[in-house]
Every structure is written in C-alpha cells, then in structure tokens.
C-alpha positions as protocol buffer text, in pm:
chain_id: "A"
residue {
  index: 1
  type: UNK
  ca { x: -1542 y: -15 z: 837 }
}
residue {
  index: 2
  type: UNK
  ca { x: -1512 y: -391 z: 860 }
}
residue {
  index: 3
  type: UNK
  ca { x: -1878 y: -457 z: 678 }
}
residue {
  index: 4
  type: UNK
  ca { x: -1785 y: -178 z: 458 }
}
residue {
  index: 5
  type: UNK
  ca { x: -1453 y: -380 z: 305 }
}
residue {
  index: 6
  type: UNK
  ca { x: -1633 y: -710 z: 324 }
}
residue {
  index: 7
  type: UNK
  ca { x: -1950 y: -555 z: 136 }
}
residue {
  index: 8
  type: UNK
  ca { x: -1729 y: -383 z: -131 }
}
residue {
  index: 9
  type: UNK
  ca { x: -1506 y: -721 z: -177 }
}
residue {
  index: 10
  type: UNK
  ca { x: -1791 y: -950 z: -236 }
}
residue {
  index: 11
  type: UNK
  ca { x: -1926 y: -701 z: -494 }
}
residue {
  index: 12
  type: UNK
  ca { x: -1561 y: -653 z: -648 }
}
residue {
  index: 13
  type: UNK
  ca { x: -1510 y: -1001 z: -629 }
}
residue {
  index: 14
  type: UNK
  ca { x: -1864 y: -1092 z: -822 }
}
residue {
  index: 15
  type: UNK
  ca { x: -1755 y: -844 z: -1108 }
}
residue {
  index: 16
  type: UNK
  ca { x: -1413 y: -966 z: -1089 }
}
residue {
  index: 17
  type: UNK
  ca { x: -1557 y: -1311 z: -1207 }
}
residue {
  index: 18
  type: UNK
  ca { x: -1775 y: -1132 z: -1475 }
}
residue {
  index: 19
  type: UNK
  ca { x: -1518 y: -918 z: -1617 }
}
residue {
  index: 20
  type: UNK
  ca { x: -1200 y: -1241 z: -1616 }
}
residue {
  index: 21
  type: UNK
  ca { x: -1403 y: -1434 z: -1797 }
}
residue {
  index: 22
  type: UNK
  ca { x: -1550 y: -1162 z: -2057 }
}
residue {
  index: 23
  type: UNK
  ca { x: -1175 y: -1068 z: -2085 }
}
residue {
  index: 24
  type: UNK
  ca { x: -1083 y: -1441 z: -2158 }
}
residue {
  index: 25
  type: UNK
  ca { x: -1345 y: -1456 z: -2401 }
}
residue {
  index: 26
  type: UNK
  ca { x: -1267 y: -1140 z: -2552 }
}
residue {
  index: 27
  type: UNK
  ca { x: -872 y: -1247 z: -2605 }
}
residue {
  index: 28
  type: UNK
  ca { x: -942 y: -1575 z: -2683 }
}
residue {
  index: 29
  type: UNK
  ca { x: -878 y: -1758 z: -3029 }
}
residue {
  index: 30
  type: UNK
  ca { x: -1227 y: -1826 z: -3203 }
}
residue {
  index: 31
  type: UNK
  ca { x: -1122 y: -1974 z: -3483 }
}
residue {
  index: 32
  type: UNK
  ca { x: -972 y: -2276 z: -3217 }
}
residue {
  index: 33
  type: UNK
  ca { x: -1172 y: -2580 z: -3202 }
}
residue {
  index: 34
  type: UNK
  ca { x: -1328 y: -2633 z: -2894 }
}
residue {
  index: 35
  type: UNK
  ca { x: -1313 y: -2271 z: -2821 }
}
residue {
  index: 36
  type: UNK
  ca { x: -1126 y: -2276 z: -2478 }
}
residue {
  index: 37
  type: UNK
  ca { x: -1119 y: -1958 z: -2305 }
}
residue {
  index: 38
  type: UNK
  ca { x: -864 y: -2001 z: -2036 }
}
residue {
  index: 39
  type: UNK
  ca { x: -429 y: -1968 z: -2093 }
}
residue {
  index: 40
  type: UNK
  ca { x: -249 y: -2303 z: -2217 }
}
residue {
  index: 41
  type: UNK
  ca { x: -2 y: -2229 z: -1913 }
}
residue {
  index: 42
  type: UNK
  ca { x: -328 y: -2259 z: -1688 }
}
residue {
  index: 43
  type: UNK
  ca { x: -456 y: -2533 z: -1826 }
}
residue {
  index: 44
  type: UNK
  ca { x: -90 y: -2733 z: -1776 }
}
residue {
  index: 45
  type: UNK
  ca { x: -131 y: -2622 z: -1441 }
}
residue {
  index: 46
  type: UNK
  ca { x: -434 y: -2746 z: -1340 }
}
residue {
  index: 47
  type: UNK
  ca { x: -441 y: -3047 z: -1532 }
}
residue {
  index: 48
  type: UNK
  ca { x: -779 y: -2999 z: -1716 }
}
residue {
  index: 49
  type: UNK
  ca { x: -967 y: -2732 z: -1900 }
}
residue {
  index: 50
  type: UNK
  ca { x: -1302 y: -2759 z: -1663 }
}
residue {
  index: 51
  type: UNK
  ca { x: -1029 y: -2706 z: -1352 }
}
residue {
  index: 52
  type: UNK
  ca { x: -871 y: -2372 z: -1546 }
}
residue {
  index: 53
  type: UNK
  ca { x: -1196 y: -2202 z: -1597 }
}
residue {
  index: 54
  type: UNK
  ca { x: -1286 y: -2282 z: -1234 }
}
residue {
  index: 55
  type: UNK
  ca { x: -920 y: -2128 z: -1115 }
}
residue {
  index: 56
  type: UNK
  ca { x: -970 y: -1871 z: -1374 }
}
residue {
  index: 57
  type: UNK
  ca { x: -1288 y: -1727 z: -1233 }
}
residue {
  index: 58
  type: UNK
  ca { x: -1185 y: -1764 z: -893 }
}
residue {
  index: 59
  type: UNK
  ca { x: -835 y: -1589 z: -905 }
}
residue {
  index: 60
  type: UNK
  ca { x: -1031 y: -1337 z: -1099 }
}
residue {
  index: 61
  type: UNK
  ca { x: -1331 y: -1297 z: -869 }
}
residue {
  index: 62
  type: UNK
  ca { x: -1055 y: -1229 z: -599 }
}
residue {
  index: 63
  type: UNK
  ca { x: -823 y: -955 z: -800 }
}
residue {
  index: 64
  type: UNK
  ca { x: -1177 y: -796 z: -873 }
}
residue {
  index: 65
  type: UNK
  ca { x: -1239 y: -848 z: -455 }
}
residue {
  index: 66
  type: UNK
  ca { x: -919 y: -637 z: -361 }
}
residue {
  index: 67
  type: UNK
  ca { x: -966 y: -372 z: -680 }
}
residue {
  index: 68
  type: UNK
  ca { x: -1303 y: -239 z: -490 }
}
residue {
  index: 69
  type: UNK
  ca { x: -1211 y: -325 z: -135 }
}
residue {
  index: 70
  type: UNK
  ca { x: -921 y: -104 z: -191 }
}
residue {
  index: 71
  type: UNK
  ca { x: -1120 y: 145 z: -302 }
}
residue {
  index: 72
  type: UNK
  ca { x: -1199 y: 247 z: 60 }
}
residue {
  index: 73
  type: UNK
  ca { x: -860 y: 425 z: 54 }
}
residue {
  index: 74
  type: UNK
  ca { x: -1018 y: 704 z: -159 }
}
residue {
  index: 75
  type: UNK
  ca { x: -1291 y: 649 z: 96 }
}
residue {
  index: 76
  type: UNK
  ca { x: -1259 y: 1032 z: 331 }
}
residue {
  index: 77
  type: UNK
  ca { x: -1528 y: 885 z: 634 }
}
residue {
  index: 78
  type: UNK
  ca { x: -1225 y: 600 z: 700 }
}
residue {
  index: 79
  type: UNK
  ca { x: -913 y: 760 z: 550 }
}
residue {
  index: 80
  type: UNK
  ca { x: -856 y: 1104 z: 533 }
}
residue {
  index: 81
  type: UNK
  ca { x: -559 y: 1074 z: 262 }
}
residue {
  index: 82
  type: UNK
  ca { x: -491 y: 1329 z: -86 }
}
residue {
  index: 83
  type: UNK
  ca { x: -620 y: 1195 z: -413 }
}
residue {
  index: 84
  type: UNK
  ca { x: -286 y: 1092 z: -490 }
}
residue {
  index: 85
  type: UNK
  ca { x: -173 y: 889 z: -151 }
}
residue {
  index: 86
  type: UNK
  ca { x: -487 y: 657 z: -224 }
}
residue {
  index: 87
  type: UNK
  ca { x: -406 y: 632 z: -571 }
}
residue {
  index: 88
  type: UNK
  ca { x: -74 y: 507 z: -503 }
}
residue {
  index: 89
  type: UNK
  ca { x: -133 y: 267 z: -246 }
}
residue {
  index: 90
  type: UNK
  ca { x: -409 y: 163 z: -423 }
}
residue {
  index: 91
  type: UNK
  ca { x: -177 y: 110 z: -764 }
}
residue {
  index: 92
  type: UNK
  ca { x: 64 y: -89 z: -541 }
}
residue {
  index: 93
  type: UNK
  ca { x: -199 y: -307 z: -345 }
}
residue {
  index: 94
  type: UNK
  ca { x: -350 y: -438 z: -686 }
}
residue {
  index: 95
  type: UNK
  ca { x: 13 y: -429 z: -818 }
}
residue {
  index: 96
  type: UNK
  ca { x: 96 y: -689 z: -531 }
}
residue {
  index: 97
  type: UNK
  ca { x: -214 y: -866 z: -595 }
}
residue {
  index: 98
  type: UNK
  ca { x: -245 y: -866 z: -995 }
}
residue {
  index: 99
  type: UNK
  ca { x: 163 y: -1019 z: -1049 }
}
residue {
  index: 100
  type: UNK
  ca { x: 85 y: -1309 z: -898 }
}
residue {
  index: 101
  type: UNK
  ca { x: -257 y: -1393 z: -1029 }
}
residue {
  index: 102
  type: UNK
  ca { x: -105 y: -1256 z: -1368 }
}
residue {
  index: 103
  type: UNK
  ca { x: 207 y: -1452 z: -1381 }
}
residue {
  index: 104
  type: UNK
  ca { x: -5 y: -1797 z: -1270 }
}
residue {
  index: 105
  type: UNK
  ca { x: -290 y: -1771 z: -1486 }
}
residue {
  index: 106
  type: UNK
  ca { x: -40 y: -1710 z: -1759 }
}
residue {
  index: 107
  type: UNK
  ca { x: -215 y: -1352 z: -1845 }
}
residue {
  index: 108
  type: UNK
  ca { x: 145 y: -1242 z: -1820 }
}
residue {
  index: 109
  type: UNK
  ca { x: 472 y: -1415 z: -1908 }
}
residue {
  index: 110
  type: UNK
  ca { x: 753 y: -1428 z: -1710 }
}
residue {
  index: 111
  type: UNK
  ca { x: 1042 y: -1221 z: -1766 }
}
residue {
  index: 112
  type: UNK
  ca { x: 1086 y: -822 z: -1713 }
}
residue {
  index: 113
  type: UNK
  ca { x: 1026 y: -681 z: -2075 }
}
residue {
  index: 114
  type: UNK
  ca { x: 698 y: -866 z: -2008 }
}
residue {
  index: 115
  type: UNK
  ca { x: 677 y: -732 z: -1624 }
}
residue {
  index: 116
  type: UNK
  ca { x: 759 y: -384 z: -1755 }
}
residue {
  index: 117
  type: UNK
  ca { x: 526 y: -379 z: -2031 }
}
residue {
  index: 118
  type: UNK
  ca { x: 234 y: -519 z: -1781 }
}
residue {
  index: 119
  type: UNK
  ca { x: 396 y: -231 z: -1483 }
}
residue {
  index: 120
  type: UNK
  ca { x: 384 y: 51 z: -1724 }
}
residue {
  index: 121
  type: UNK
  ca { x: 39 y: -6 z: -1872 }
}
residue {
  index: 122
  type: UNK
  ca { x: -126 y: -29 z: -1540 }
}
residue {
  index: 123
  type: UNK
  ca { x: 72 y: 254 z: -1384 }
}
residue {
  index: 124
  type: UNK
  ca { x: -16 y: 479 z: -1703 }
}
residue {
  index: 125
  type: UNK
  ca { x: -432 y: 325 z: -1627 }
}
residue {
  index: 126
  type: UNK
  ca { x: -347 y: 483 z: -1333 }
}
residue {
  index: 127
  type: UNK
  ca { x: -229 y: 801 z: -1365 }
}
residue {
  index: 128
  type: UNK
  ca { x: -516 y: 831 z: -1657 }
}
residue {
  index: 129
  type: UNK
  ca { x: -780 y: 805 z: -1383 }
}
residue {
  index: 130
  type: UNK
  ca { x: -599 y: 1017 z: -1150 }
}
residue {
  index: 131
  type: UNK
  ca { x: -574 y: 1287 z: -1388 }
}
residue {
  index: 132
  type: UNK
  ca { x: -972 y: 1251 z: -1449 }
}
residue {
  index: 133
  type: UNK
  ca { x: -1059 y: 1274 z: -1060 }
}
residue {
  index: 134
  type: UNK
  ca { x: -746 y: 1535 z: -982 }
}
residue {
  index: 135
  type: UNK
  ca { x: -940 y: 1767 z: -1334 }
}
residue {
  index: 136
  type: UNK
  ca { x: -1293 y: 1693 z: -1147 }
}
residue {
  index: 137
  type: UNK
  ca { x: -1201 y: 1777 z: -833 }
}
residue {
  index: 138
  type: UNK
  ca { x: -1032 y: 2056 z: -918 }
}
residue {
  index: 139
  type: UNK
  ca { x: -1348 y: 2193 z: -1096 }
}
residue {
  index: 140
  type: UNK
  ca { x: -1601 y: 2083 z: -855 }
}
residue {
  index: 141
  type: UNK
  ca { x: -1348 y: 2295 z: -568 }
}
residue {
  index: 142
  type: UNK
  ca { x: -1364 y: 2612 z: -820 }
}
residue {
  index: 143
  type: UNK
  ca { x: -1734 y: 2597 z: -857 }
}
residue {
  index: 144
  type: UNK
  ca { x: -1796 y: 2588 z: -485 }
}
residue {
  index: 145
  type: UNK
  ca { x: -1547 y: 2868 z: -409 }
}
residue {
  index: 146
  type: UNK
  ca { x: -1724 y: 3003 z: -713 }
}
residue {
  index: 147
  type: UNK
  ca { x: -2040 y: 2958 z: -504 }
}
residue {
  index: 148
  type: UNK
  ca { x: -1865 y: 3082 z: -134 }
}
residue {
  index: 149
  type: UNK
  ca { x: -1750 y: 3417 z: -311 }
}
residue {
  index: 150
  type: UNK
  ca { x: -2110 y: 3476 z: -468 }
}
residue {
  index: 151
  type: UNK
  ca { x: -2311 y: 3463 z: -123 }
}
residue {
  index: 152
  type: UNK
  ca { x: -2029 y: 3635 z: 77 }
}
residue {
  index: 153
  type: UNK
  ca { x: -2079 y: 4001 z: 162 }
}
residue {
  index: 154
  type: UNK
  ca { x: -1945 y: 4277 z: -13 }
}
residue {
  index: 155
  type: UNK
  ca { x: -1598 y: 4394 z: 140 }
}
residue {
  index: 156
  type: UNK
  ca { x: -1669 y: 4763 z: 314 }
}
residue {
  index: 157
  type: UNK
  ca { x: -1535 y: 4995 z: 139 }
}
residue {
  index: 158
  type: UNK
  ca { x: -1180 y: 5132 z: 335 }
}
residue {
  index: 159
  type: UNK
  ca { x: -1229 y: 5478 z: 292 }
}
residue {
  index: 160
  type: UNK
  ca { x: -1572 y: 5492 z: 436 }
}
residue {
  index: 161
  type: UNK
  ca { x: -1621 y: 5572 z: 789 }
}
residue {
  index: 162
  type: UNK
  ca { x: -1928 y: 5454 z: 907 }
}
C-alpha cells in the first residue's frame, strides 16, 4: 500500500507542478510588463520573483501530491469505504491541505467571505464528481444485475408438480 501512495504522490505531485503553473499562467495579467506569473503576496513573501515561481511550483507539486495520493481512499483493494465516505475524507484531506497552500501563495485572501467562497466552490467540485461516479455506478450495478437476471434460470413454475 506504501509504494502504492508514494507512486501515486510523485505522479500527483509532477502534475501538481504542471497544472499550478498553467493555472498561474492562465490567471495571470498579460498585458503586465514583465509578465510575472506568480501572486504579489508571494512574491513579498519570498523576497524575489525567481524564489515565488520556485515556491509556487513546489507548494503546487505537493497539493497535486496529496490530491492523487488521496485518491487511494476510493481505492476498494486498501479501503473498503461507500463512494461517499471517500469522497468526504477525501474533500476534507485536500481541504486541510489546499487552505494553507491557498492562503500563502496568496491564491486566496484572507478573510471568510473569501474562505467561504473558496469552501463552497470546492465542496460544490465535489459533489459534481460525486454525482458523476454515484450516476455511473449506479448504471454500471443495473447493467450487471441486468446481466445476472438474463443468465439466471427460469423460476419453476408453482403449480407444476414435477
């Protein structure tokens, strides 16, 4: 199970440096001159632009690490949990991670209209996928039972005695 988080992580946390700085790109001002990709509040914090992109991608790569090592929750080999127990402590793992990396890298401002706004759009990313997997799964379980009924035997009839 061990290799199986580390091996997930180091994936998560390769696509967690990908996707921060896409993301940073993607939000940042072009029209500024030198484009700089990275939060002002960052780049106060670490004293230098070079030293914001560095702590950018690495805070990223590591939010990215715990998103797919967490995954192994929905994982039914190591934890045999519901859809929606591995979704929740999934939610509030990233939750725990994401604040803190959010509220540093100045992705998020401080204060709880800003907190609530960042809560509520991750818990309703959330419940989005979870309705997705909870409408699969619910079809995939109708077409095998679908499948079960098919290749079971015909009841014997009750009023014929054999």
């Amino acid at each position: 199970m061990k290799s199986k988080i580390l091996k997930l992580a180091l994936i998560g946390f390769v696509l967690g440096m990908l996707i921060g700085n896409l993301i940073s790109y993607l939000s940042a001002d072009k029209s500024a001159e030198p484009l700089v990709i990275v939060s002002q509040v960052l780049i106060r914090r670490t004293g230098s632009v070079e030293a914001a992109m560095i702590v950018n991608t690495l805070l990223s790569g590591i939010l990215g690490a715990f998103c797919m090592a967490g995954t192994i929750f929905h994982d039914p080999e190591v934890y045999d949990w519901g859809l929606t127990k591995a979704a929740v402590l999934h939610f509030l793992l990233i939750l725990a991670v994401n604040i803190p990396i959010a509220l540093y890298c100045g992705w998020l401002k401080p204060g709880f209209h800003d907190l609530l706004i960042w809560v509520s759009f991750m818990a309703l990313s959330y419940f989005i996928v979870w309705l997705i997997m909870f409408l699969r799964y619910r079809k995939e379980t109708e077409e095998l039972n679908r499948m079960l009924n098919k290749n079971q035997p015909a009841e014997p009839d009750p009023k014929h005695h054999y």
